[in-house]
NUGU-107469 format. One record per residue: residue number from 1; residue in one letter; x, y, z of N, C-alpha, C in turn. Coordinates in steps of 0.05 Angstrom, whole numbers, always signed. Example, Ala and Ser with C-alpha at 12.3 -4.5 7.8 and 13.67 -1.06 7.14 Angstrom:
residues 2
<dose num="1" residu="a" n_x="+264" n_y="-114" n_z="+156" ca_x="+246" ca_y="-90" ca_z="+156" c_x="+264" c_y="-66" c_z="+156"/>
<dose num="2" residu="s" n_x="+257" n_y="-45" n_z="+142" ca_x="+273" ca_y="-21" ca_z="+143" c_x="+258" c_y="+1" c_z="+157"/>
This chain:
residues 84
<dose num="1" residu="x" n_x="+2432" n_y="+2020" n_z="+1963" ca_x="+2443" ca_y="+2011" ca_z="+1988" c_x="+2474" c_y="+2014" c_z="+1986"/>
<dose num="2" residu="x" n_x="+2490" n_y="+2024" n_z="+2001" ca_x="+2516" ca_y="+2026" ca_z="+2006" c_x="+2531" c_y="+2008" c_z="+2009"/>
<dose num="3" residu="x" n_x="+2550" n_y="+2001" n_z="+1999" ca_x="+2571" ca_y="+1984" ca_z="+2006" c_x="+2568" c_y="+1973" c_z="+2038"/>
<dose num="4" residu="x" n_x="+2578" n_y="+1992" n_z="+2060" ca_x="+2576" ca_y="+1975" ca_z="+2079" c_x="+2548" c_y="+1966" c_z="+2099"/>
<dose num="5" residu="x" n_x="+2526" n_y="+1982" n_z="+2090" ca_x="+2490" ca_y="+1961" ca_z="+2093" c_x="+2497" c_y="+1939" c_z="+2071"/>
<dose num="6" residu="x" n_x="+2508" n_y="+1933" n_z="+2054" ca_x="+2512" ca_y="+1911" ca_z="+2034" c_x="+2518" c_y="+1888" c_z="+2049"/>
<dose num="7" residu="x" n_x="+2544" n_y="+1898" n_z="+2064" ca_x="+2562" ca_y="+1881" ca_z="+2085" c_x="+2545" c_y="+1863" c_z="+2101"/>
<dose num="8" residu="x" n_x="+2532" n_y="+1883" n_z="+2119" ca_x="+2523" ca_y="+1872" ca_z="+2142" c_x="+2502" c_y="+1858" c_z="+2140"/>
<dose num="9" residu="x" n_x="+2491" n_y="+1865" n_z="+2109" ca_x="+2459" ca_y="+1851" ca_z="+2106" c_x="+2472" c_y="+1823" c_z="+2098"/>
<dose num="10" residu="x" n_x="+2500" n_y="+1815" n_z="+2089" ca_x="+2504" ca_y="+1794" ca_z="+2081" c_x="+2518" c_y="+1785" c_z="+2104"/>
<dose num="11" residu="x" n_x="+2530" n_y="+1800" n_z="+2123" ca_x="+2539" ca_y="+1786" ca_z="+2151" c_x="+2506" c_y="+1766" c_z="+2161"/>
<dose num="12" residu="x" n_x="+2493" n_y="+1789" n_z="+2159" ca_x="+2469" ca_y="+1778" ca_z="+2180" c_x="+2457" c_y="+1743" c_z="+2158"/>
<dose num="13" residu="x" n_x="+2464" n_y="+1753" n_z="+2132" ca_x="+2450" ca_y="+1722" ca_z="+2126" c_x="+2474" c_y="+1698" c_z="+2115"/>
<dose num="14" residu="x" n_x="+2497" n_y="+1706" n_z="+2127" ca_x="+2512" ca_y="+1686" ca_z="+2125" c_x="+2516" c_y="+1663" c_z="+2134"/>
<dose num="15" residu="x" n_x="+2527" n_y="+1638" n_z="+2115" ca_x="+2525" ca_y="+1603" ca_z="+2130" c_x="+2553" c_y="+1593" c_z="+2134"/>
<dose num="16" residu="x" n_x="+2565" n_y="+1592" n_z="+2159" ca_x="+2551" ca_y="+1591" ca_z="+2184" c_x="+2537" c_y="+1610" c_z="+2206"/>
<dose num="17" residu="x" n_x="+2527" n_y="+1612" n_z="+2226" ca_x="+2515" ca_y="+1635" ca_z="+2224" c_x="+2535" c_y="+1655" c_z="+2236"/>
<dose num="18" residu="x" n_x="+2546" n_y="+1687" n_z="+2245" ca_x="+2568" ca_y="+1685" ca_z="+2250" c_x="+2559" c_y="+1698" c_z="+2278"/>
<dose num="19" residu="x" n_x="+2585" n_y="+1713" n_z="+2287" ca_x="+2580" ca_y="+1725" ca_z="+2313" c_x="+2592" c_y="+1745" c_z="+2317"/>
<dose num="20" residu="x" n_x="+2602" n_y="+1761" n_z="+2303" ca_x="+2620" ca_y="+1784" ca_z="+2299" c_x="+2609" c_y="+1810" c_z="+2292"/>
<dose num="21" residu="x" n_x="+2583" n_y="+1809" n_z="+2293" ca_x="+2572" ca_y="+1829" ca_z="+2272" c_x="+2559" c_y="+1847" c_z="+2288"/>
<dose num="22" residu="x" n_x="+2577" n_y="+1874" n_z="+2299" ca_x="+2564" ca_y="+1900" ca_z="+2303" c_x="+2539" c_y="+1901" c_z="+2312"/>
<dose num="23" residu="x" n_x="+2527" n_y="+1900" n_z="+2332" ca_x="+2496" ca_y="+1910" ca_z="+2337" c_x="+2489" c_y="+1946" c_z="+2323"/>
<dose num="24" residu="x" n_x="+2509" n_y="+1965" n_z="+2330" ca_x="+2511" ca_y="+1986" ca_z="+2310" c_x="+2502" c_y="+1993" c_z="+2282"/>
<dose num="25" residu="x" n_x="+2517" n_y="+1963" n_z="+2273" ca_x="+2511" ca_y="+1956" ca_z="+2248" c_x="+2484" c_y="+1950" c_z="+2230"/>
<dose num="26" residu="x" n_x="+2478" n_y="+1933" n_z="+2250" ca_x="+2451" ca_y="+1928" ca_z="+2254" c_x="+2427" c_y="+1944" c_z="+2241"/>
<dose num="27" residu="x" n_x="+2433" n_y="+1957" n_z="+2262" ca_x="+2413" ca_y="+1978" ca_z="+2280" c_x="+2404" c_y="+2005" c_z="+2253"/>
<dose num="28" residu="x" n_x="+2437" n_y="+2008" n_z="+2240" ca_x="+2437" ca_y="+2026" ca_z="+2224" c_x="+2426" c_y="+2010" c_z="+2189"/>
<dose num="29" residu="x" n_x="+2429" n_y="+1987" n_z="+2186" ca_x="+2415" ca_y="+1976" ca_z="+2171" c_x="+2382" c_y="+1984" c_z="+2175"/>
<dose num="30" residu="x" n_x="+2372" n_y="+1971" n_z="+2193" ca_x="+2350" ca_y="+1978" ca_z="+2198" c_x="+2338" c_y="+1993" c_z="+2186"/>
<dose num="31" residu="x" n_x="+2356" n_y="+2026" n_z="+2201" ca_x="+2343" ca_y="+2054" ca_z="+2194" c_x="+2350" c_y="+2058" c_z="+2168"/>
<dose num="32" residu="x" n_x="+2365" n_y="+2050" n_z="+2149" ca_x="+2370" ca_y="+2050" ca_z="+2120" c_x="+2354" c_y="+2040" c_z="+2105"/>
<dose num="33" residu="x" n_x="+2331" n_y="+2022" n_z="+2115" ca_x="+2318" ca_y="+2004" ca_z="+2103" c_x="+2290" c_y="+2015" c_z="+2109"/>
<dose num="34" residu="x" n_x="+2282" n_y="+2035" n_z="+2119" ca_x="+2264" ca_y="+2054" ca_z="+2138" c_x="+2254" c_y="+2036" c_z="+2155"/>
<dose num="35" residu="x" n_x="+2265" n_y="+2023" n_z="+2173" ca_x="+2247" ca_y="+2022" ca_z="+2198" c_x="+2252" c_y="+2046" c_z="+2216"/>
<dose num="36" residu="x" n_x="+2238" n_y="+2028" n_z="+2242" ca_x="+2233" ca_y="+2056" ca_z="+2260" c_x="+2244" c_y="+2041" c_z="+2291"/>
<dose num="37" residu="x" n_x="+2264" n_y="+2050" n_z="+2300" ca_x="+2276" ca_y="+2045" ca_z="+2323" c_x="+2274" c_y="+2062" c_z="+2351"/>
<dose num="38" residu="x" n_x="+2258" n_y="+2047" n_z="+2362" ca_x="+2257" ca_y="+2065" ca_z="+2390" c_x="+2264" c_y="+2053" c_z="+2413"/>
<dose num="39" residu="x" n_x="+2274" n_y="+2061" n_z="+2434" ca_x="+2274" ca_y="+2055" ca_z="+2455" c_x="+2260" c_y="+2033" c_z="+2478"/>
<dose num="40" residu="x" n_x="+2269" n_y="+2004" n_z="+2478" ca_x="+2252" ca_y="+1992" ca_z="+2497" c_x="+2262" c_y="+1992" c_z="+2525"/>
<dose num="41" residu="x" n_x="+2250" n_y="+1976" n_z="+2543" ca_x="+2259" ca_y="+1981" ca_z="+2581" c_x="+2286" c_y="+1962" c_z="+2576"/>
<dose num="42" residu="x" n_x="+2304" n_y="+1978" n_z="+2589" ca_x="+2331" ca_y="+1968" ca_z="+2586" c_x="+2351" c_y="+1971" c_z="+2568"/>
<dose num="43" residu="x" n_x="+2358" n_y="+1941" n_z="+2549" ca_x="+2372" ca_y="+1944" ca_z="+2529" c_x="+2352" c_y="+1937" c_z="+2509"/>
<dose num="44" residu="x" n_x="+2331" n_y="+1935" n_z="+2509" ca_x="+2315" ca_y="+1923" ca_z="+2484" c_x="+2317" c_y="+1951" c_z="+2469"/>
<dose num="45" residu="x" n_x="+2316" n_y="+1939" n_z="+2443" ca_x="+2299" ca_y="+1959" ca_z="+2415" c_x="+2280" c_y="+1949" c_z="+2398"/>
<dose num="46" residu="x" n_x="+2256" n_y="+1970" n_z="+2397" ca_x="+2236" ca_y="+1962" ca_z="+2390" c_x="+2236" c_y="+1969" c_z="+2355"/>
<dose num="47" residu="x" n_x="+2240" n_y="+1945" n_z="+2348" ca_x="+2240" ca_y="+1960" ca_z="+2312" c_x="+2217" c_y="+1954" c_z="+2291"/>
<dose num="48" residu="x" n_x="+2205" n_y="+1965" n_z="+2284" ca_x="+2180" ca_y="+1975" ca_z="+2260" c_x="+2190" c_y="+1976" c_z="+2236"/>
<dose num="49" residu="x" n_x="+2184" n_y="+1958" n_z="+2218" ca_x="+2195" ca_y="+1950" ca_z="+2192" c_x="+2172" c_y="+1944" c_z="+2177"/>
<dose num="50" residu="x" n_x="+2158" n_y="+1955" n_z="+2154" ca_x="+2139" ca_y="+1942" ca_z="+2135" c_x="+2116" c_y="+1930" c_z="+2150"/>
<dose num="51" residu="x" n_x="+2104" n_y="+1943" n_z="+2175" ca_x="+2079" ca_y="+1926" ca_z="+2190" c_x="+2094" c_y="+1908" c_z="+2204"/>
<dose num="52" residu="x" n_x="+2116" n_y="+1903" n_z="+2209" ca_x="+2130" ca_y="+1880" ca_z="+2222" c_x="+2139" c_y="+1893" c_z="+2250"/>
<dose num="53" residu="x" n_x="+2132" n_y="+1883" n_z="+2269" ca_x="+2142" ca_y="+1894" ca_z="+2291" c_x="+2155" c_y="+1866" c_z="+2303"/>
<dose num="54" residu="x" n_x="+2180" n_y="+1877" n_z="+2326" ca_x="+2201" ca_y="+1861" ca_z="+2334" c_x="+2218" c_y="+1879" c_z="+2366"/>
<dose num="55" residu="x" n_x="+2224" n_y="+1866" n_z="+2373" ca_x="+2245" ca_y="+1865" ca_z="+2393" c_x="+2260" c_y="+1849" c_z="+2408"/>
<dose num="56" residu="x" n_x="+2286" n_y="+1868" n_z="+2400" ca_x="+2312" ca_y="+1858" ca_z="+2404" c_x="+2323" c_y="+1863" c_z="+2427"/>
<dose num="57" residu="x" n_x="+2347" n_y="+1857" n_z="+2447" ca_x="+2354" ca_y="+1862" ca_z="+2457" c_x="+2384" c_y="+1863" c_z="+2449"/>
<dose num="58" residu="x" n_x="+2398" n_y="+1891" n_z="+2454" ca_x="+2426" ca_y="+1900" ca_z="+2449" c_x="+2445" c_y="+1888" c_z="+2466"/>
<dose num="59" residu="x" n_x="+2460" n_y="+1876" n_z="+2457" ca_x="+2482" ca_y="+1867" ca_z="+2468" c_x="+2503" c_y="+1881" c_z="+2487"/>
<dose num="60" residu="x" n_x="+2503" n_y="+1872" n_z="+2514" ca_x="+2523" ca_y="+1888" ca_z="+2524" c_x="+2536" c_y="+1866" c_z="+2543"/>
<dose num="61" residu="x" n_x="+2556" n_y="+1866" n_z="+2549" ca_x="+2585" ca_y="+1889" ca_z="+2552" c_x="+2585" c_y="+1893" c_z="+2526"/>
<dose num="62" residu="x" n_x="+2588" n_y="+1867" n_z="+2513" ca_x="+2597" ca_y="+1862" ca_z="+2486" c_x="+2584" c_y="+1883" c_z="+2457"/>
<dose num="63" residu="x" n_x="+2599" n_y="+1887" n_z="+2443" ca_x="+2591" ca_y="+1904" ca_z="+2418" c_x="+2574" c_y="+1886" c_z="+2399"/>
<dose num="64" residu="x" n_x="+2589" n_y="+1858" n_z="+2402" ca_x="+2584" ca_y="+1843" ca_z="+2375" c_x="+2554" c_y="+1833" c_z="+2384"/>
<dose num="65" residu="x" n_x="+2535" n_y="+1823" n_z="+2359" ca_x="+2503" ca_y="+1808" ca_z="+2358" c_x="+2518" c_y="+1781" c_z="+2360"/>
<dose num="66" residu="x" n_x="+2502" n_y="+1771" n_z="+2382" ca_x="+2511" ca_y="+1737" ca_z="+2378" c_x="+2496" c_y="+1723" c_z="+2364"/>
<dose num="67" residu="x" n_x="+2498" n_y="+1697" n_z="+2355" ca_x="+2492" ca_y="+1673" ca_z="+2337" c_x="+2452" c_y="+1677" c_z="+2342"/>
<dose num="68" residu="x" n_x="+2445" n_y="+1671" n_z="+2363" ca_x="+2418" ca_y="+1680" ca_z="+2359" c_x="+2396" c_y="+1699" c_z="+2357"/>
<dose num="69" residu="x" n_x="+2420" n_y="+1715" n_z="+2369" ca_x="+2407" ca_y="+1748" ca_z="+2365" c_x="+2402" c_y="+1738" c_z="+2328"/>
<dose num="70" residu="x" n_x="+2427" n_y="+1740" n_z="+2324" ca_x="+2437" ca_y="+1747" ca_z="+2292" c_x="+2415" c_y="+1731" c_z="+2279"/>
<dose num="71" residu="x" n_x="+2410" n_y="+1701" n_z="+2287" ca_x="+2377" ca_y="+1682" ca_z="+2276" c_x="+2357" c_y="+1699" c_z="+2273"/>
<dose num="72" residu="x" n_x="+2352" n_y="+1713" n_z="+2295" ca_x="+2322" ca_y="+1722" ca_z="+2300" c_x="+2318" c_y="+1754" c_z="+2283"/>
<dose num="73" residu="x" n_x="+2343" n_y="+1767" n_z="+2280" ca_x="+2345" ca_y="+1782" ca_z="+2262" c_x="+2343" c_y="+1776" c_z="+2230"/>
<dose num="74" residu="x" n_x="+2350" n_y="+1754" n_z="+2224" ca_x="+2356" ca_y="+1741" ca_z="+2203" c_x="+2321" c_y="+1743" c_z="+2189"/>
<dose num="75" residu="x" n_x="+2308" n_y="+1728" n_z="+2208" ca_x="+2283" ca_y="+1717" ca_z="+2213" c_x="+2259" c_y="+1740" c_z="+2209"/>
<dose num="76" residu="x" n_x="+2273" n_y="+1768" n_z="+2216" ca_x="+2247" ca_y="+1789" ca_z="+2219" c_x="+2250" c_y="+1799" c_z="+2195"/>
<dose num="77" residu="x" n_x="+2281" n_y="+1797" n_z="+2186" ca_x="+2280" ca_y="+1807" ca_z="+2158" c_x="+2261" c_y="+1801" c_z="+2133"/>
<dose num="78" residu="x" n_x="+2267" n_y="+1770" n_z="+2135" ca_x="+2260" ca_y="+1750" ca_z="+2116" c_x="+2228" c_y="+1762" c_z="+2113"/>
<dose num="79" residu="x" n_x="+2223" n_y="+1763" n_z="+2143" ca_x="+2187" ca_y="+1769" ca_z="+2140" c_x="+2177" c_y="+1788" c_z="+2132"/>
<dose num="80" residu="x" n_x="+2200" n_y="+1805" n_z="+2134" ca_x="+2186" ca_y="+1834" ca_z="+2127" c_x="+2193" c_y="+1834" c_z="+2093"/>
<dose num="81" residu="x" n_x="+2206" n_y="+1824" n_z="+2078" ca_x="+2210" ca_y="+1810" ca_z="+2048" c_x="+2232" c_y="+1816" c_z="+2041"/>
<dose num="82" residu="x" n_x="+2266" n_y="+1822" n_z="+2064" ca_x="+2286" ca_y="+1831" ca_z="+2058" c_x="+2303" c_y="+1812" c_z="+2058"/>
<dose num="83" residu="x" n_x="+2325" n_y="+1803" n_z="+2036" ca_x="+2338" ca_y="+1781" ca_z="+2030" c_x="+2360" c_y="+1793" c_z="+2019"/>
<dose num="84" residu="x" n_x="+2388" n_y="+1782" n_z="+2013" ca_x="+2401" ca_y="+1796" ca_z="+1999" c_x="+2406" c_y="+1781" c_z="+1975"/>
């Protein structure tokens, strides 16, 4: 894992929780980690991780994942057995 998937995997499980953190970022974690990201209606993304299926919705105007996005991401990780 790269330095900055290092980052963000520890953005996403940091205490308190934060709100600053790239949906980009995200997203590209994900696909580093082989899931499978496709396209849902709208802003959602549908992501496929280890039998774990999920969807998110992308943040807009805004760039940054907010505080619950960032939980529920937190949350699909954990399940799928990714911790840092």
């Amino acid at each position: 894992m790269n330095r900055k998937h290092r980052k963000t995997l520890e953005a996403i499980f940091a205490e308190p929780v934060r709100a600053n953190v790239p949906w980009k970022d995200v997203e590209a974690l994900f696909i580093h980690l082989g899931a499978e990201v496709s396209e849902g209606r709208g802003s959602r993304a549908r992501v496929s991780l280890r039998d774990m299926d999920a969807v998110f919705h992308r943040p807009h105007p805004e760039k940054e994942t907010d505080k619950g996005a960032l939980k529920s991401v937190r949350r699909f990780l954990k399940e799928a057995g990714i911790e840092p």
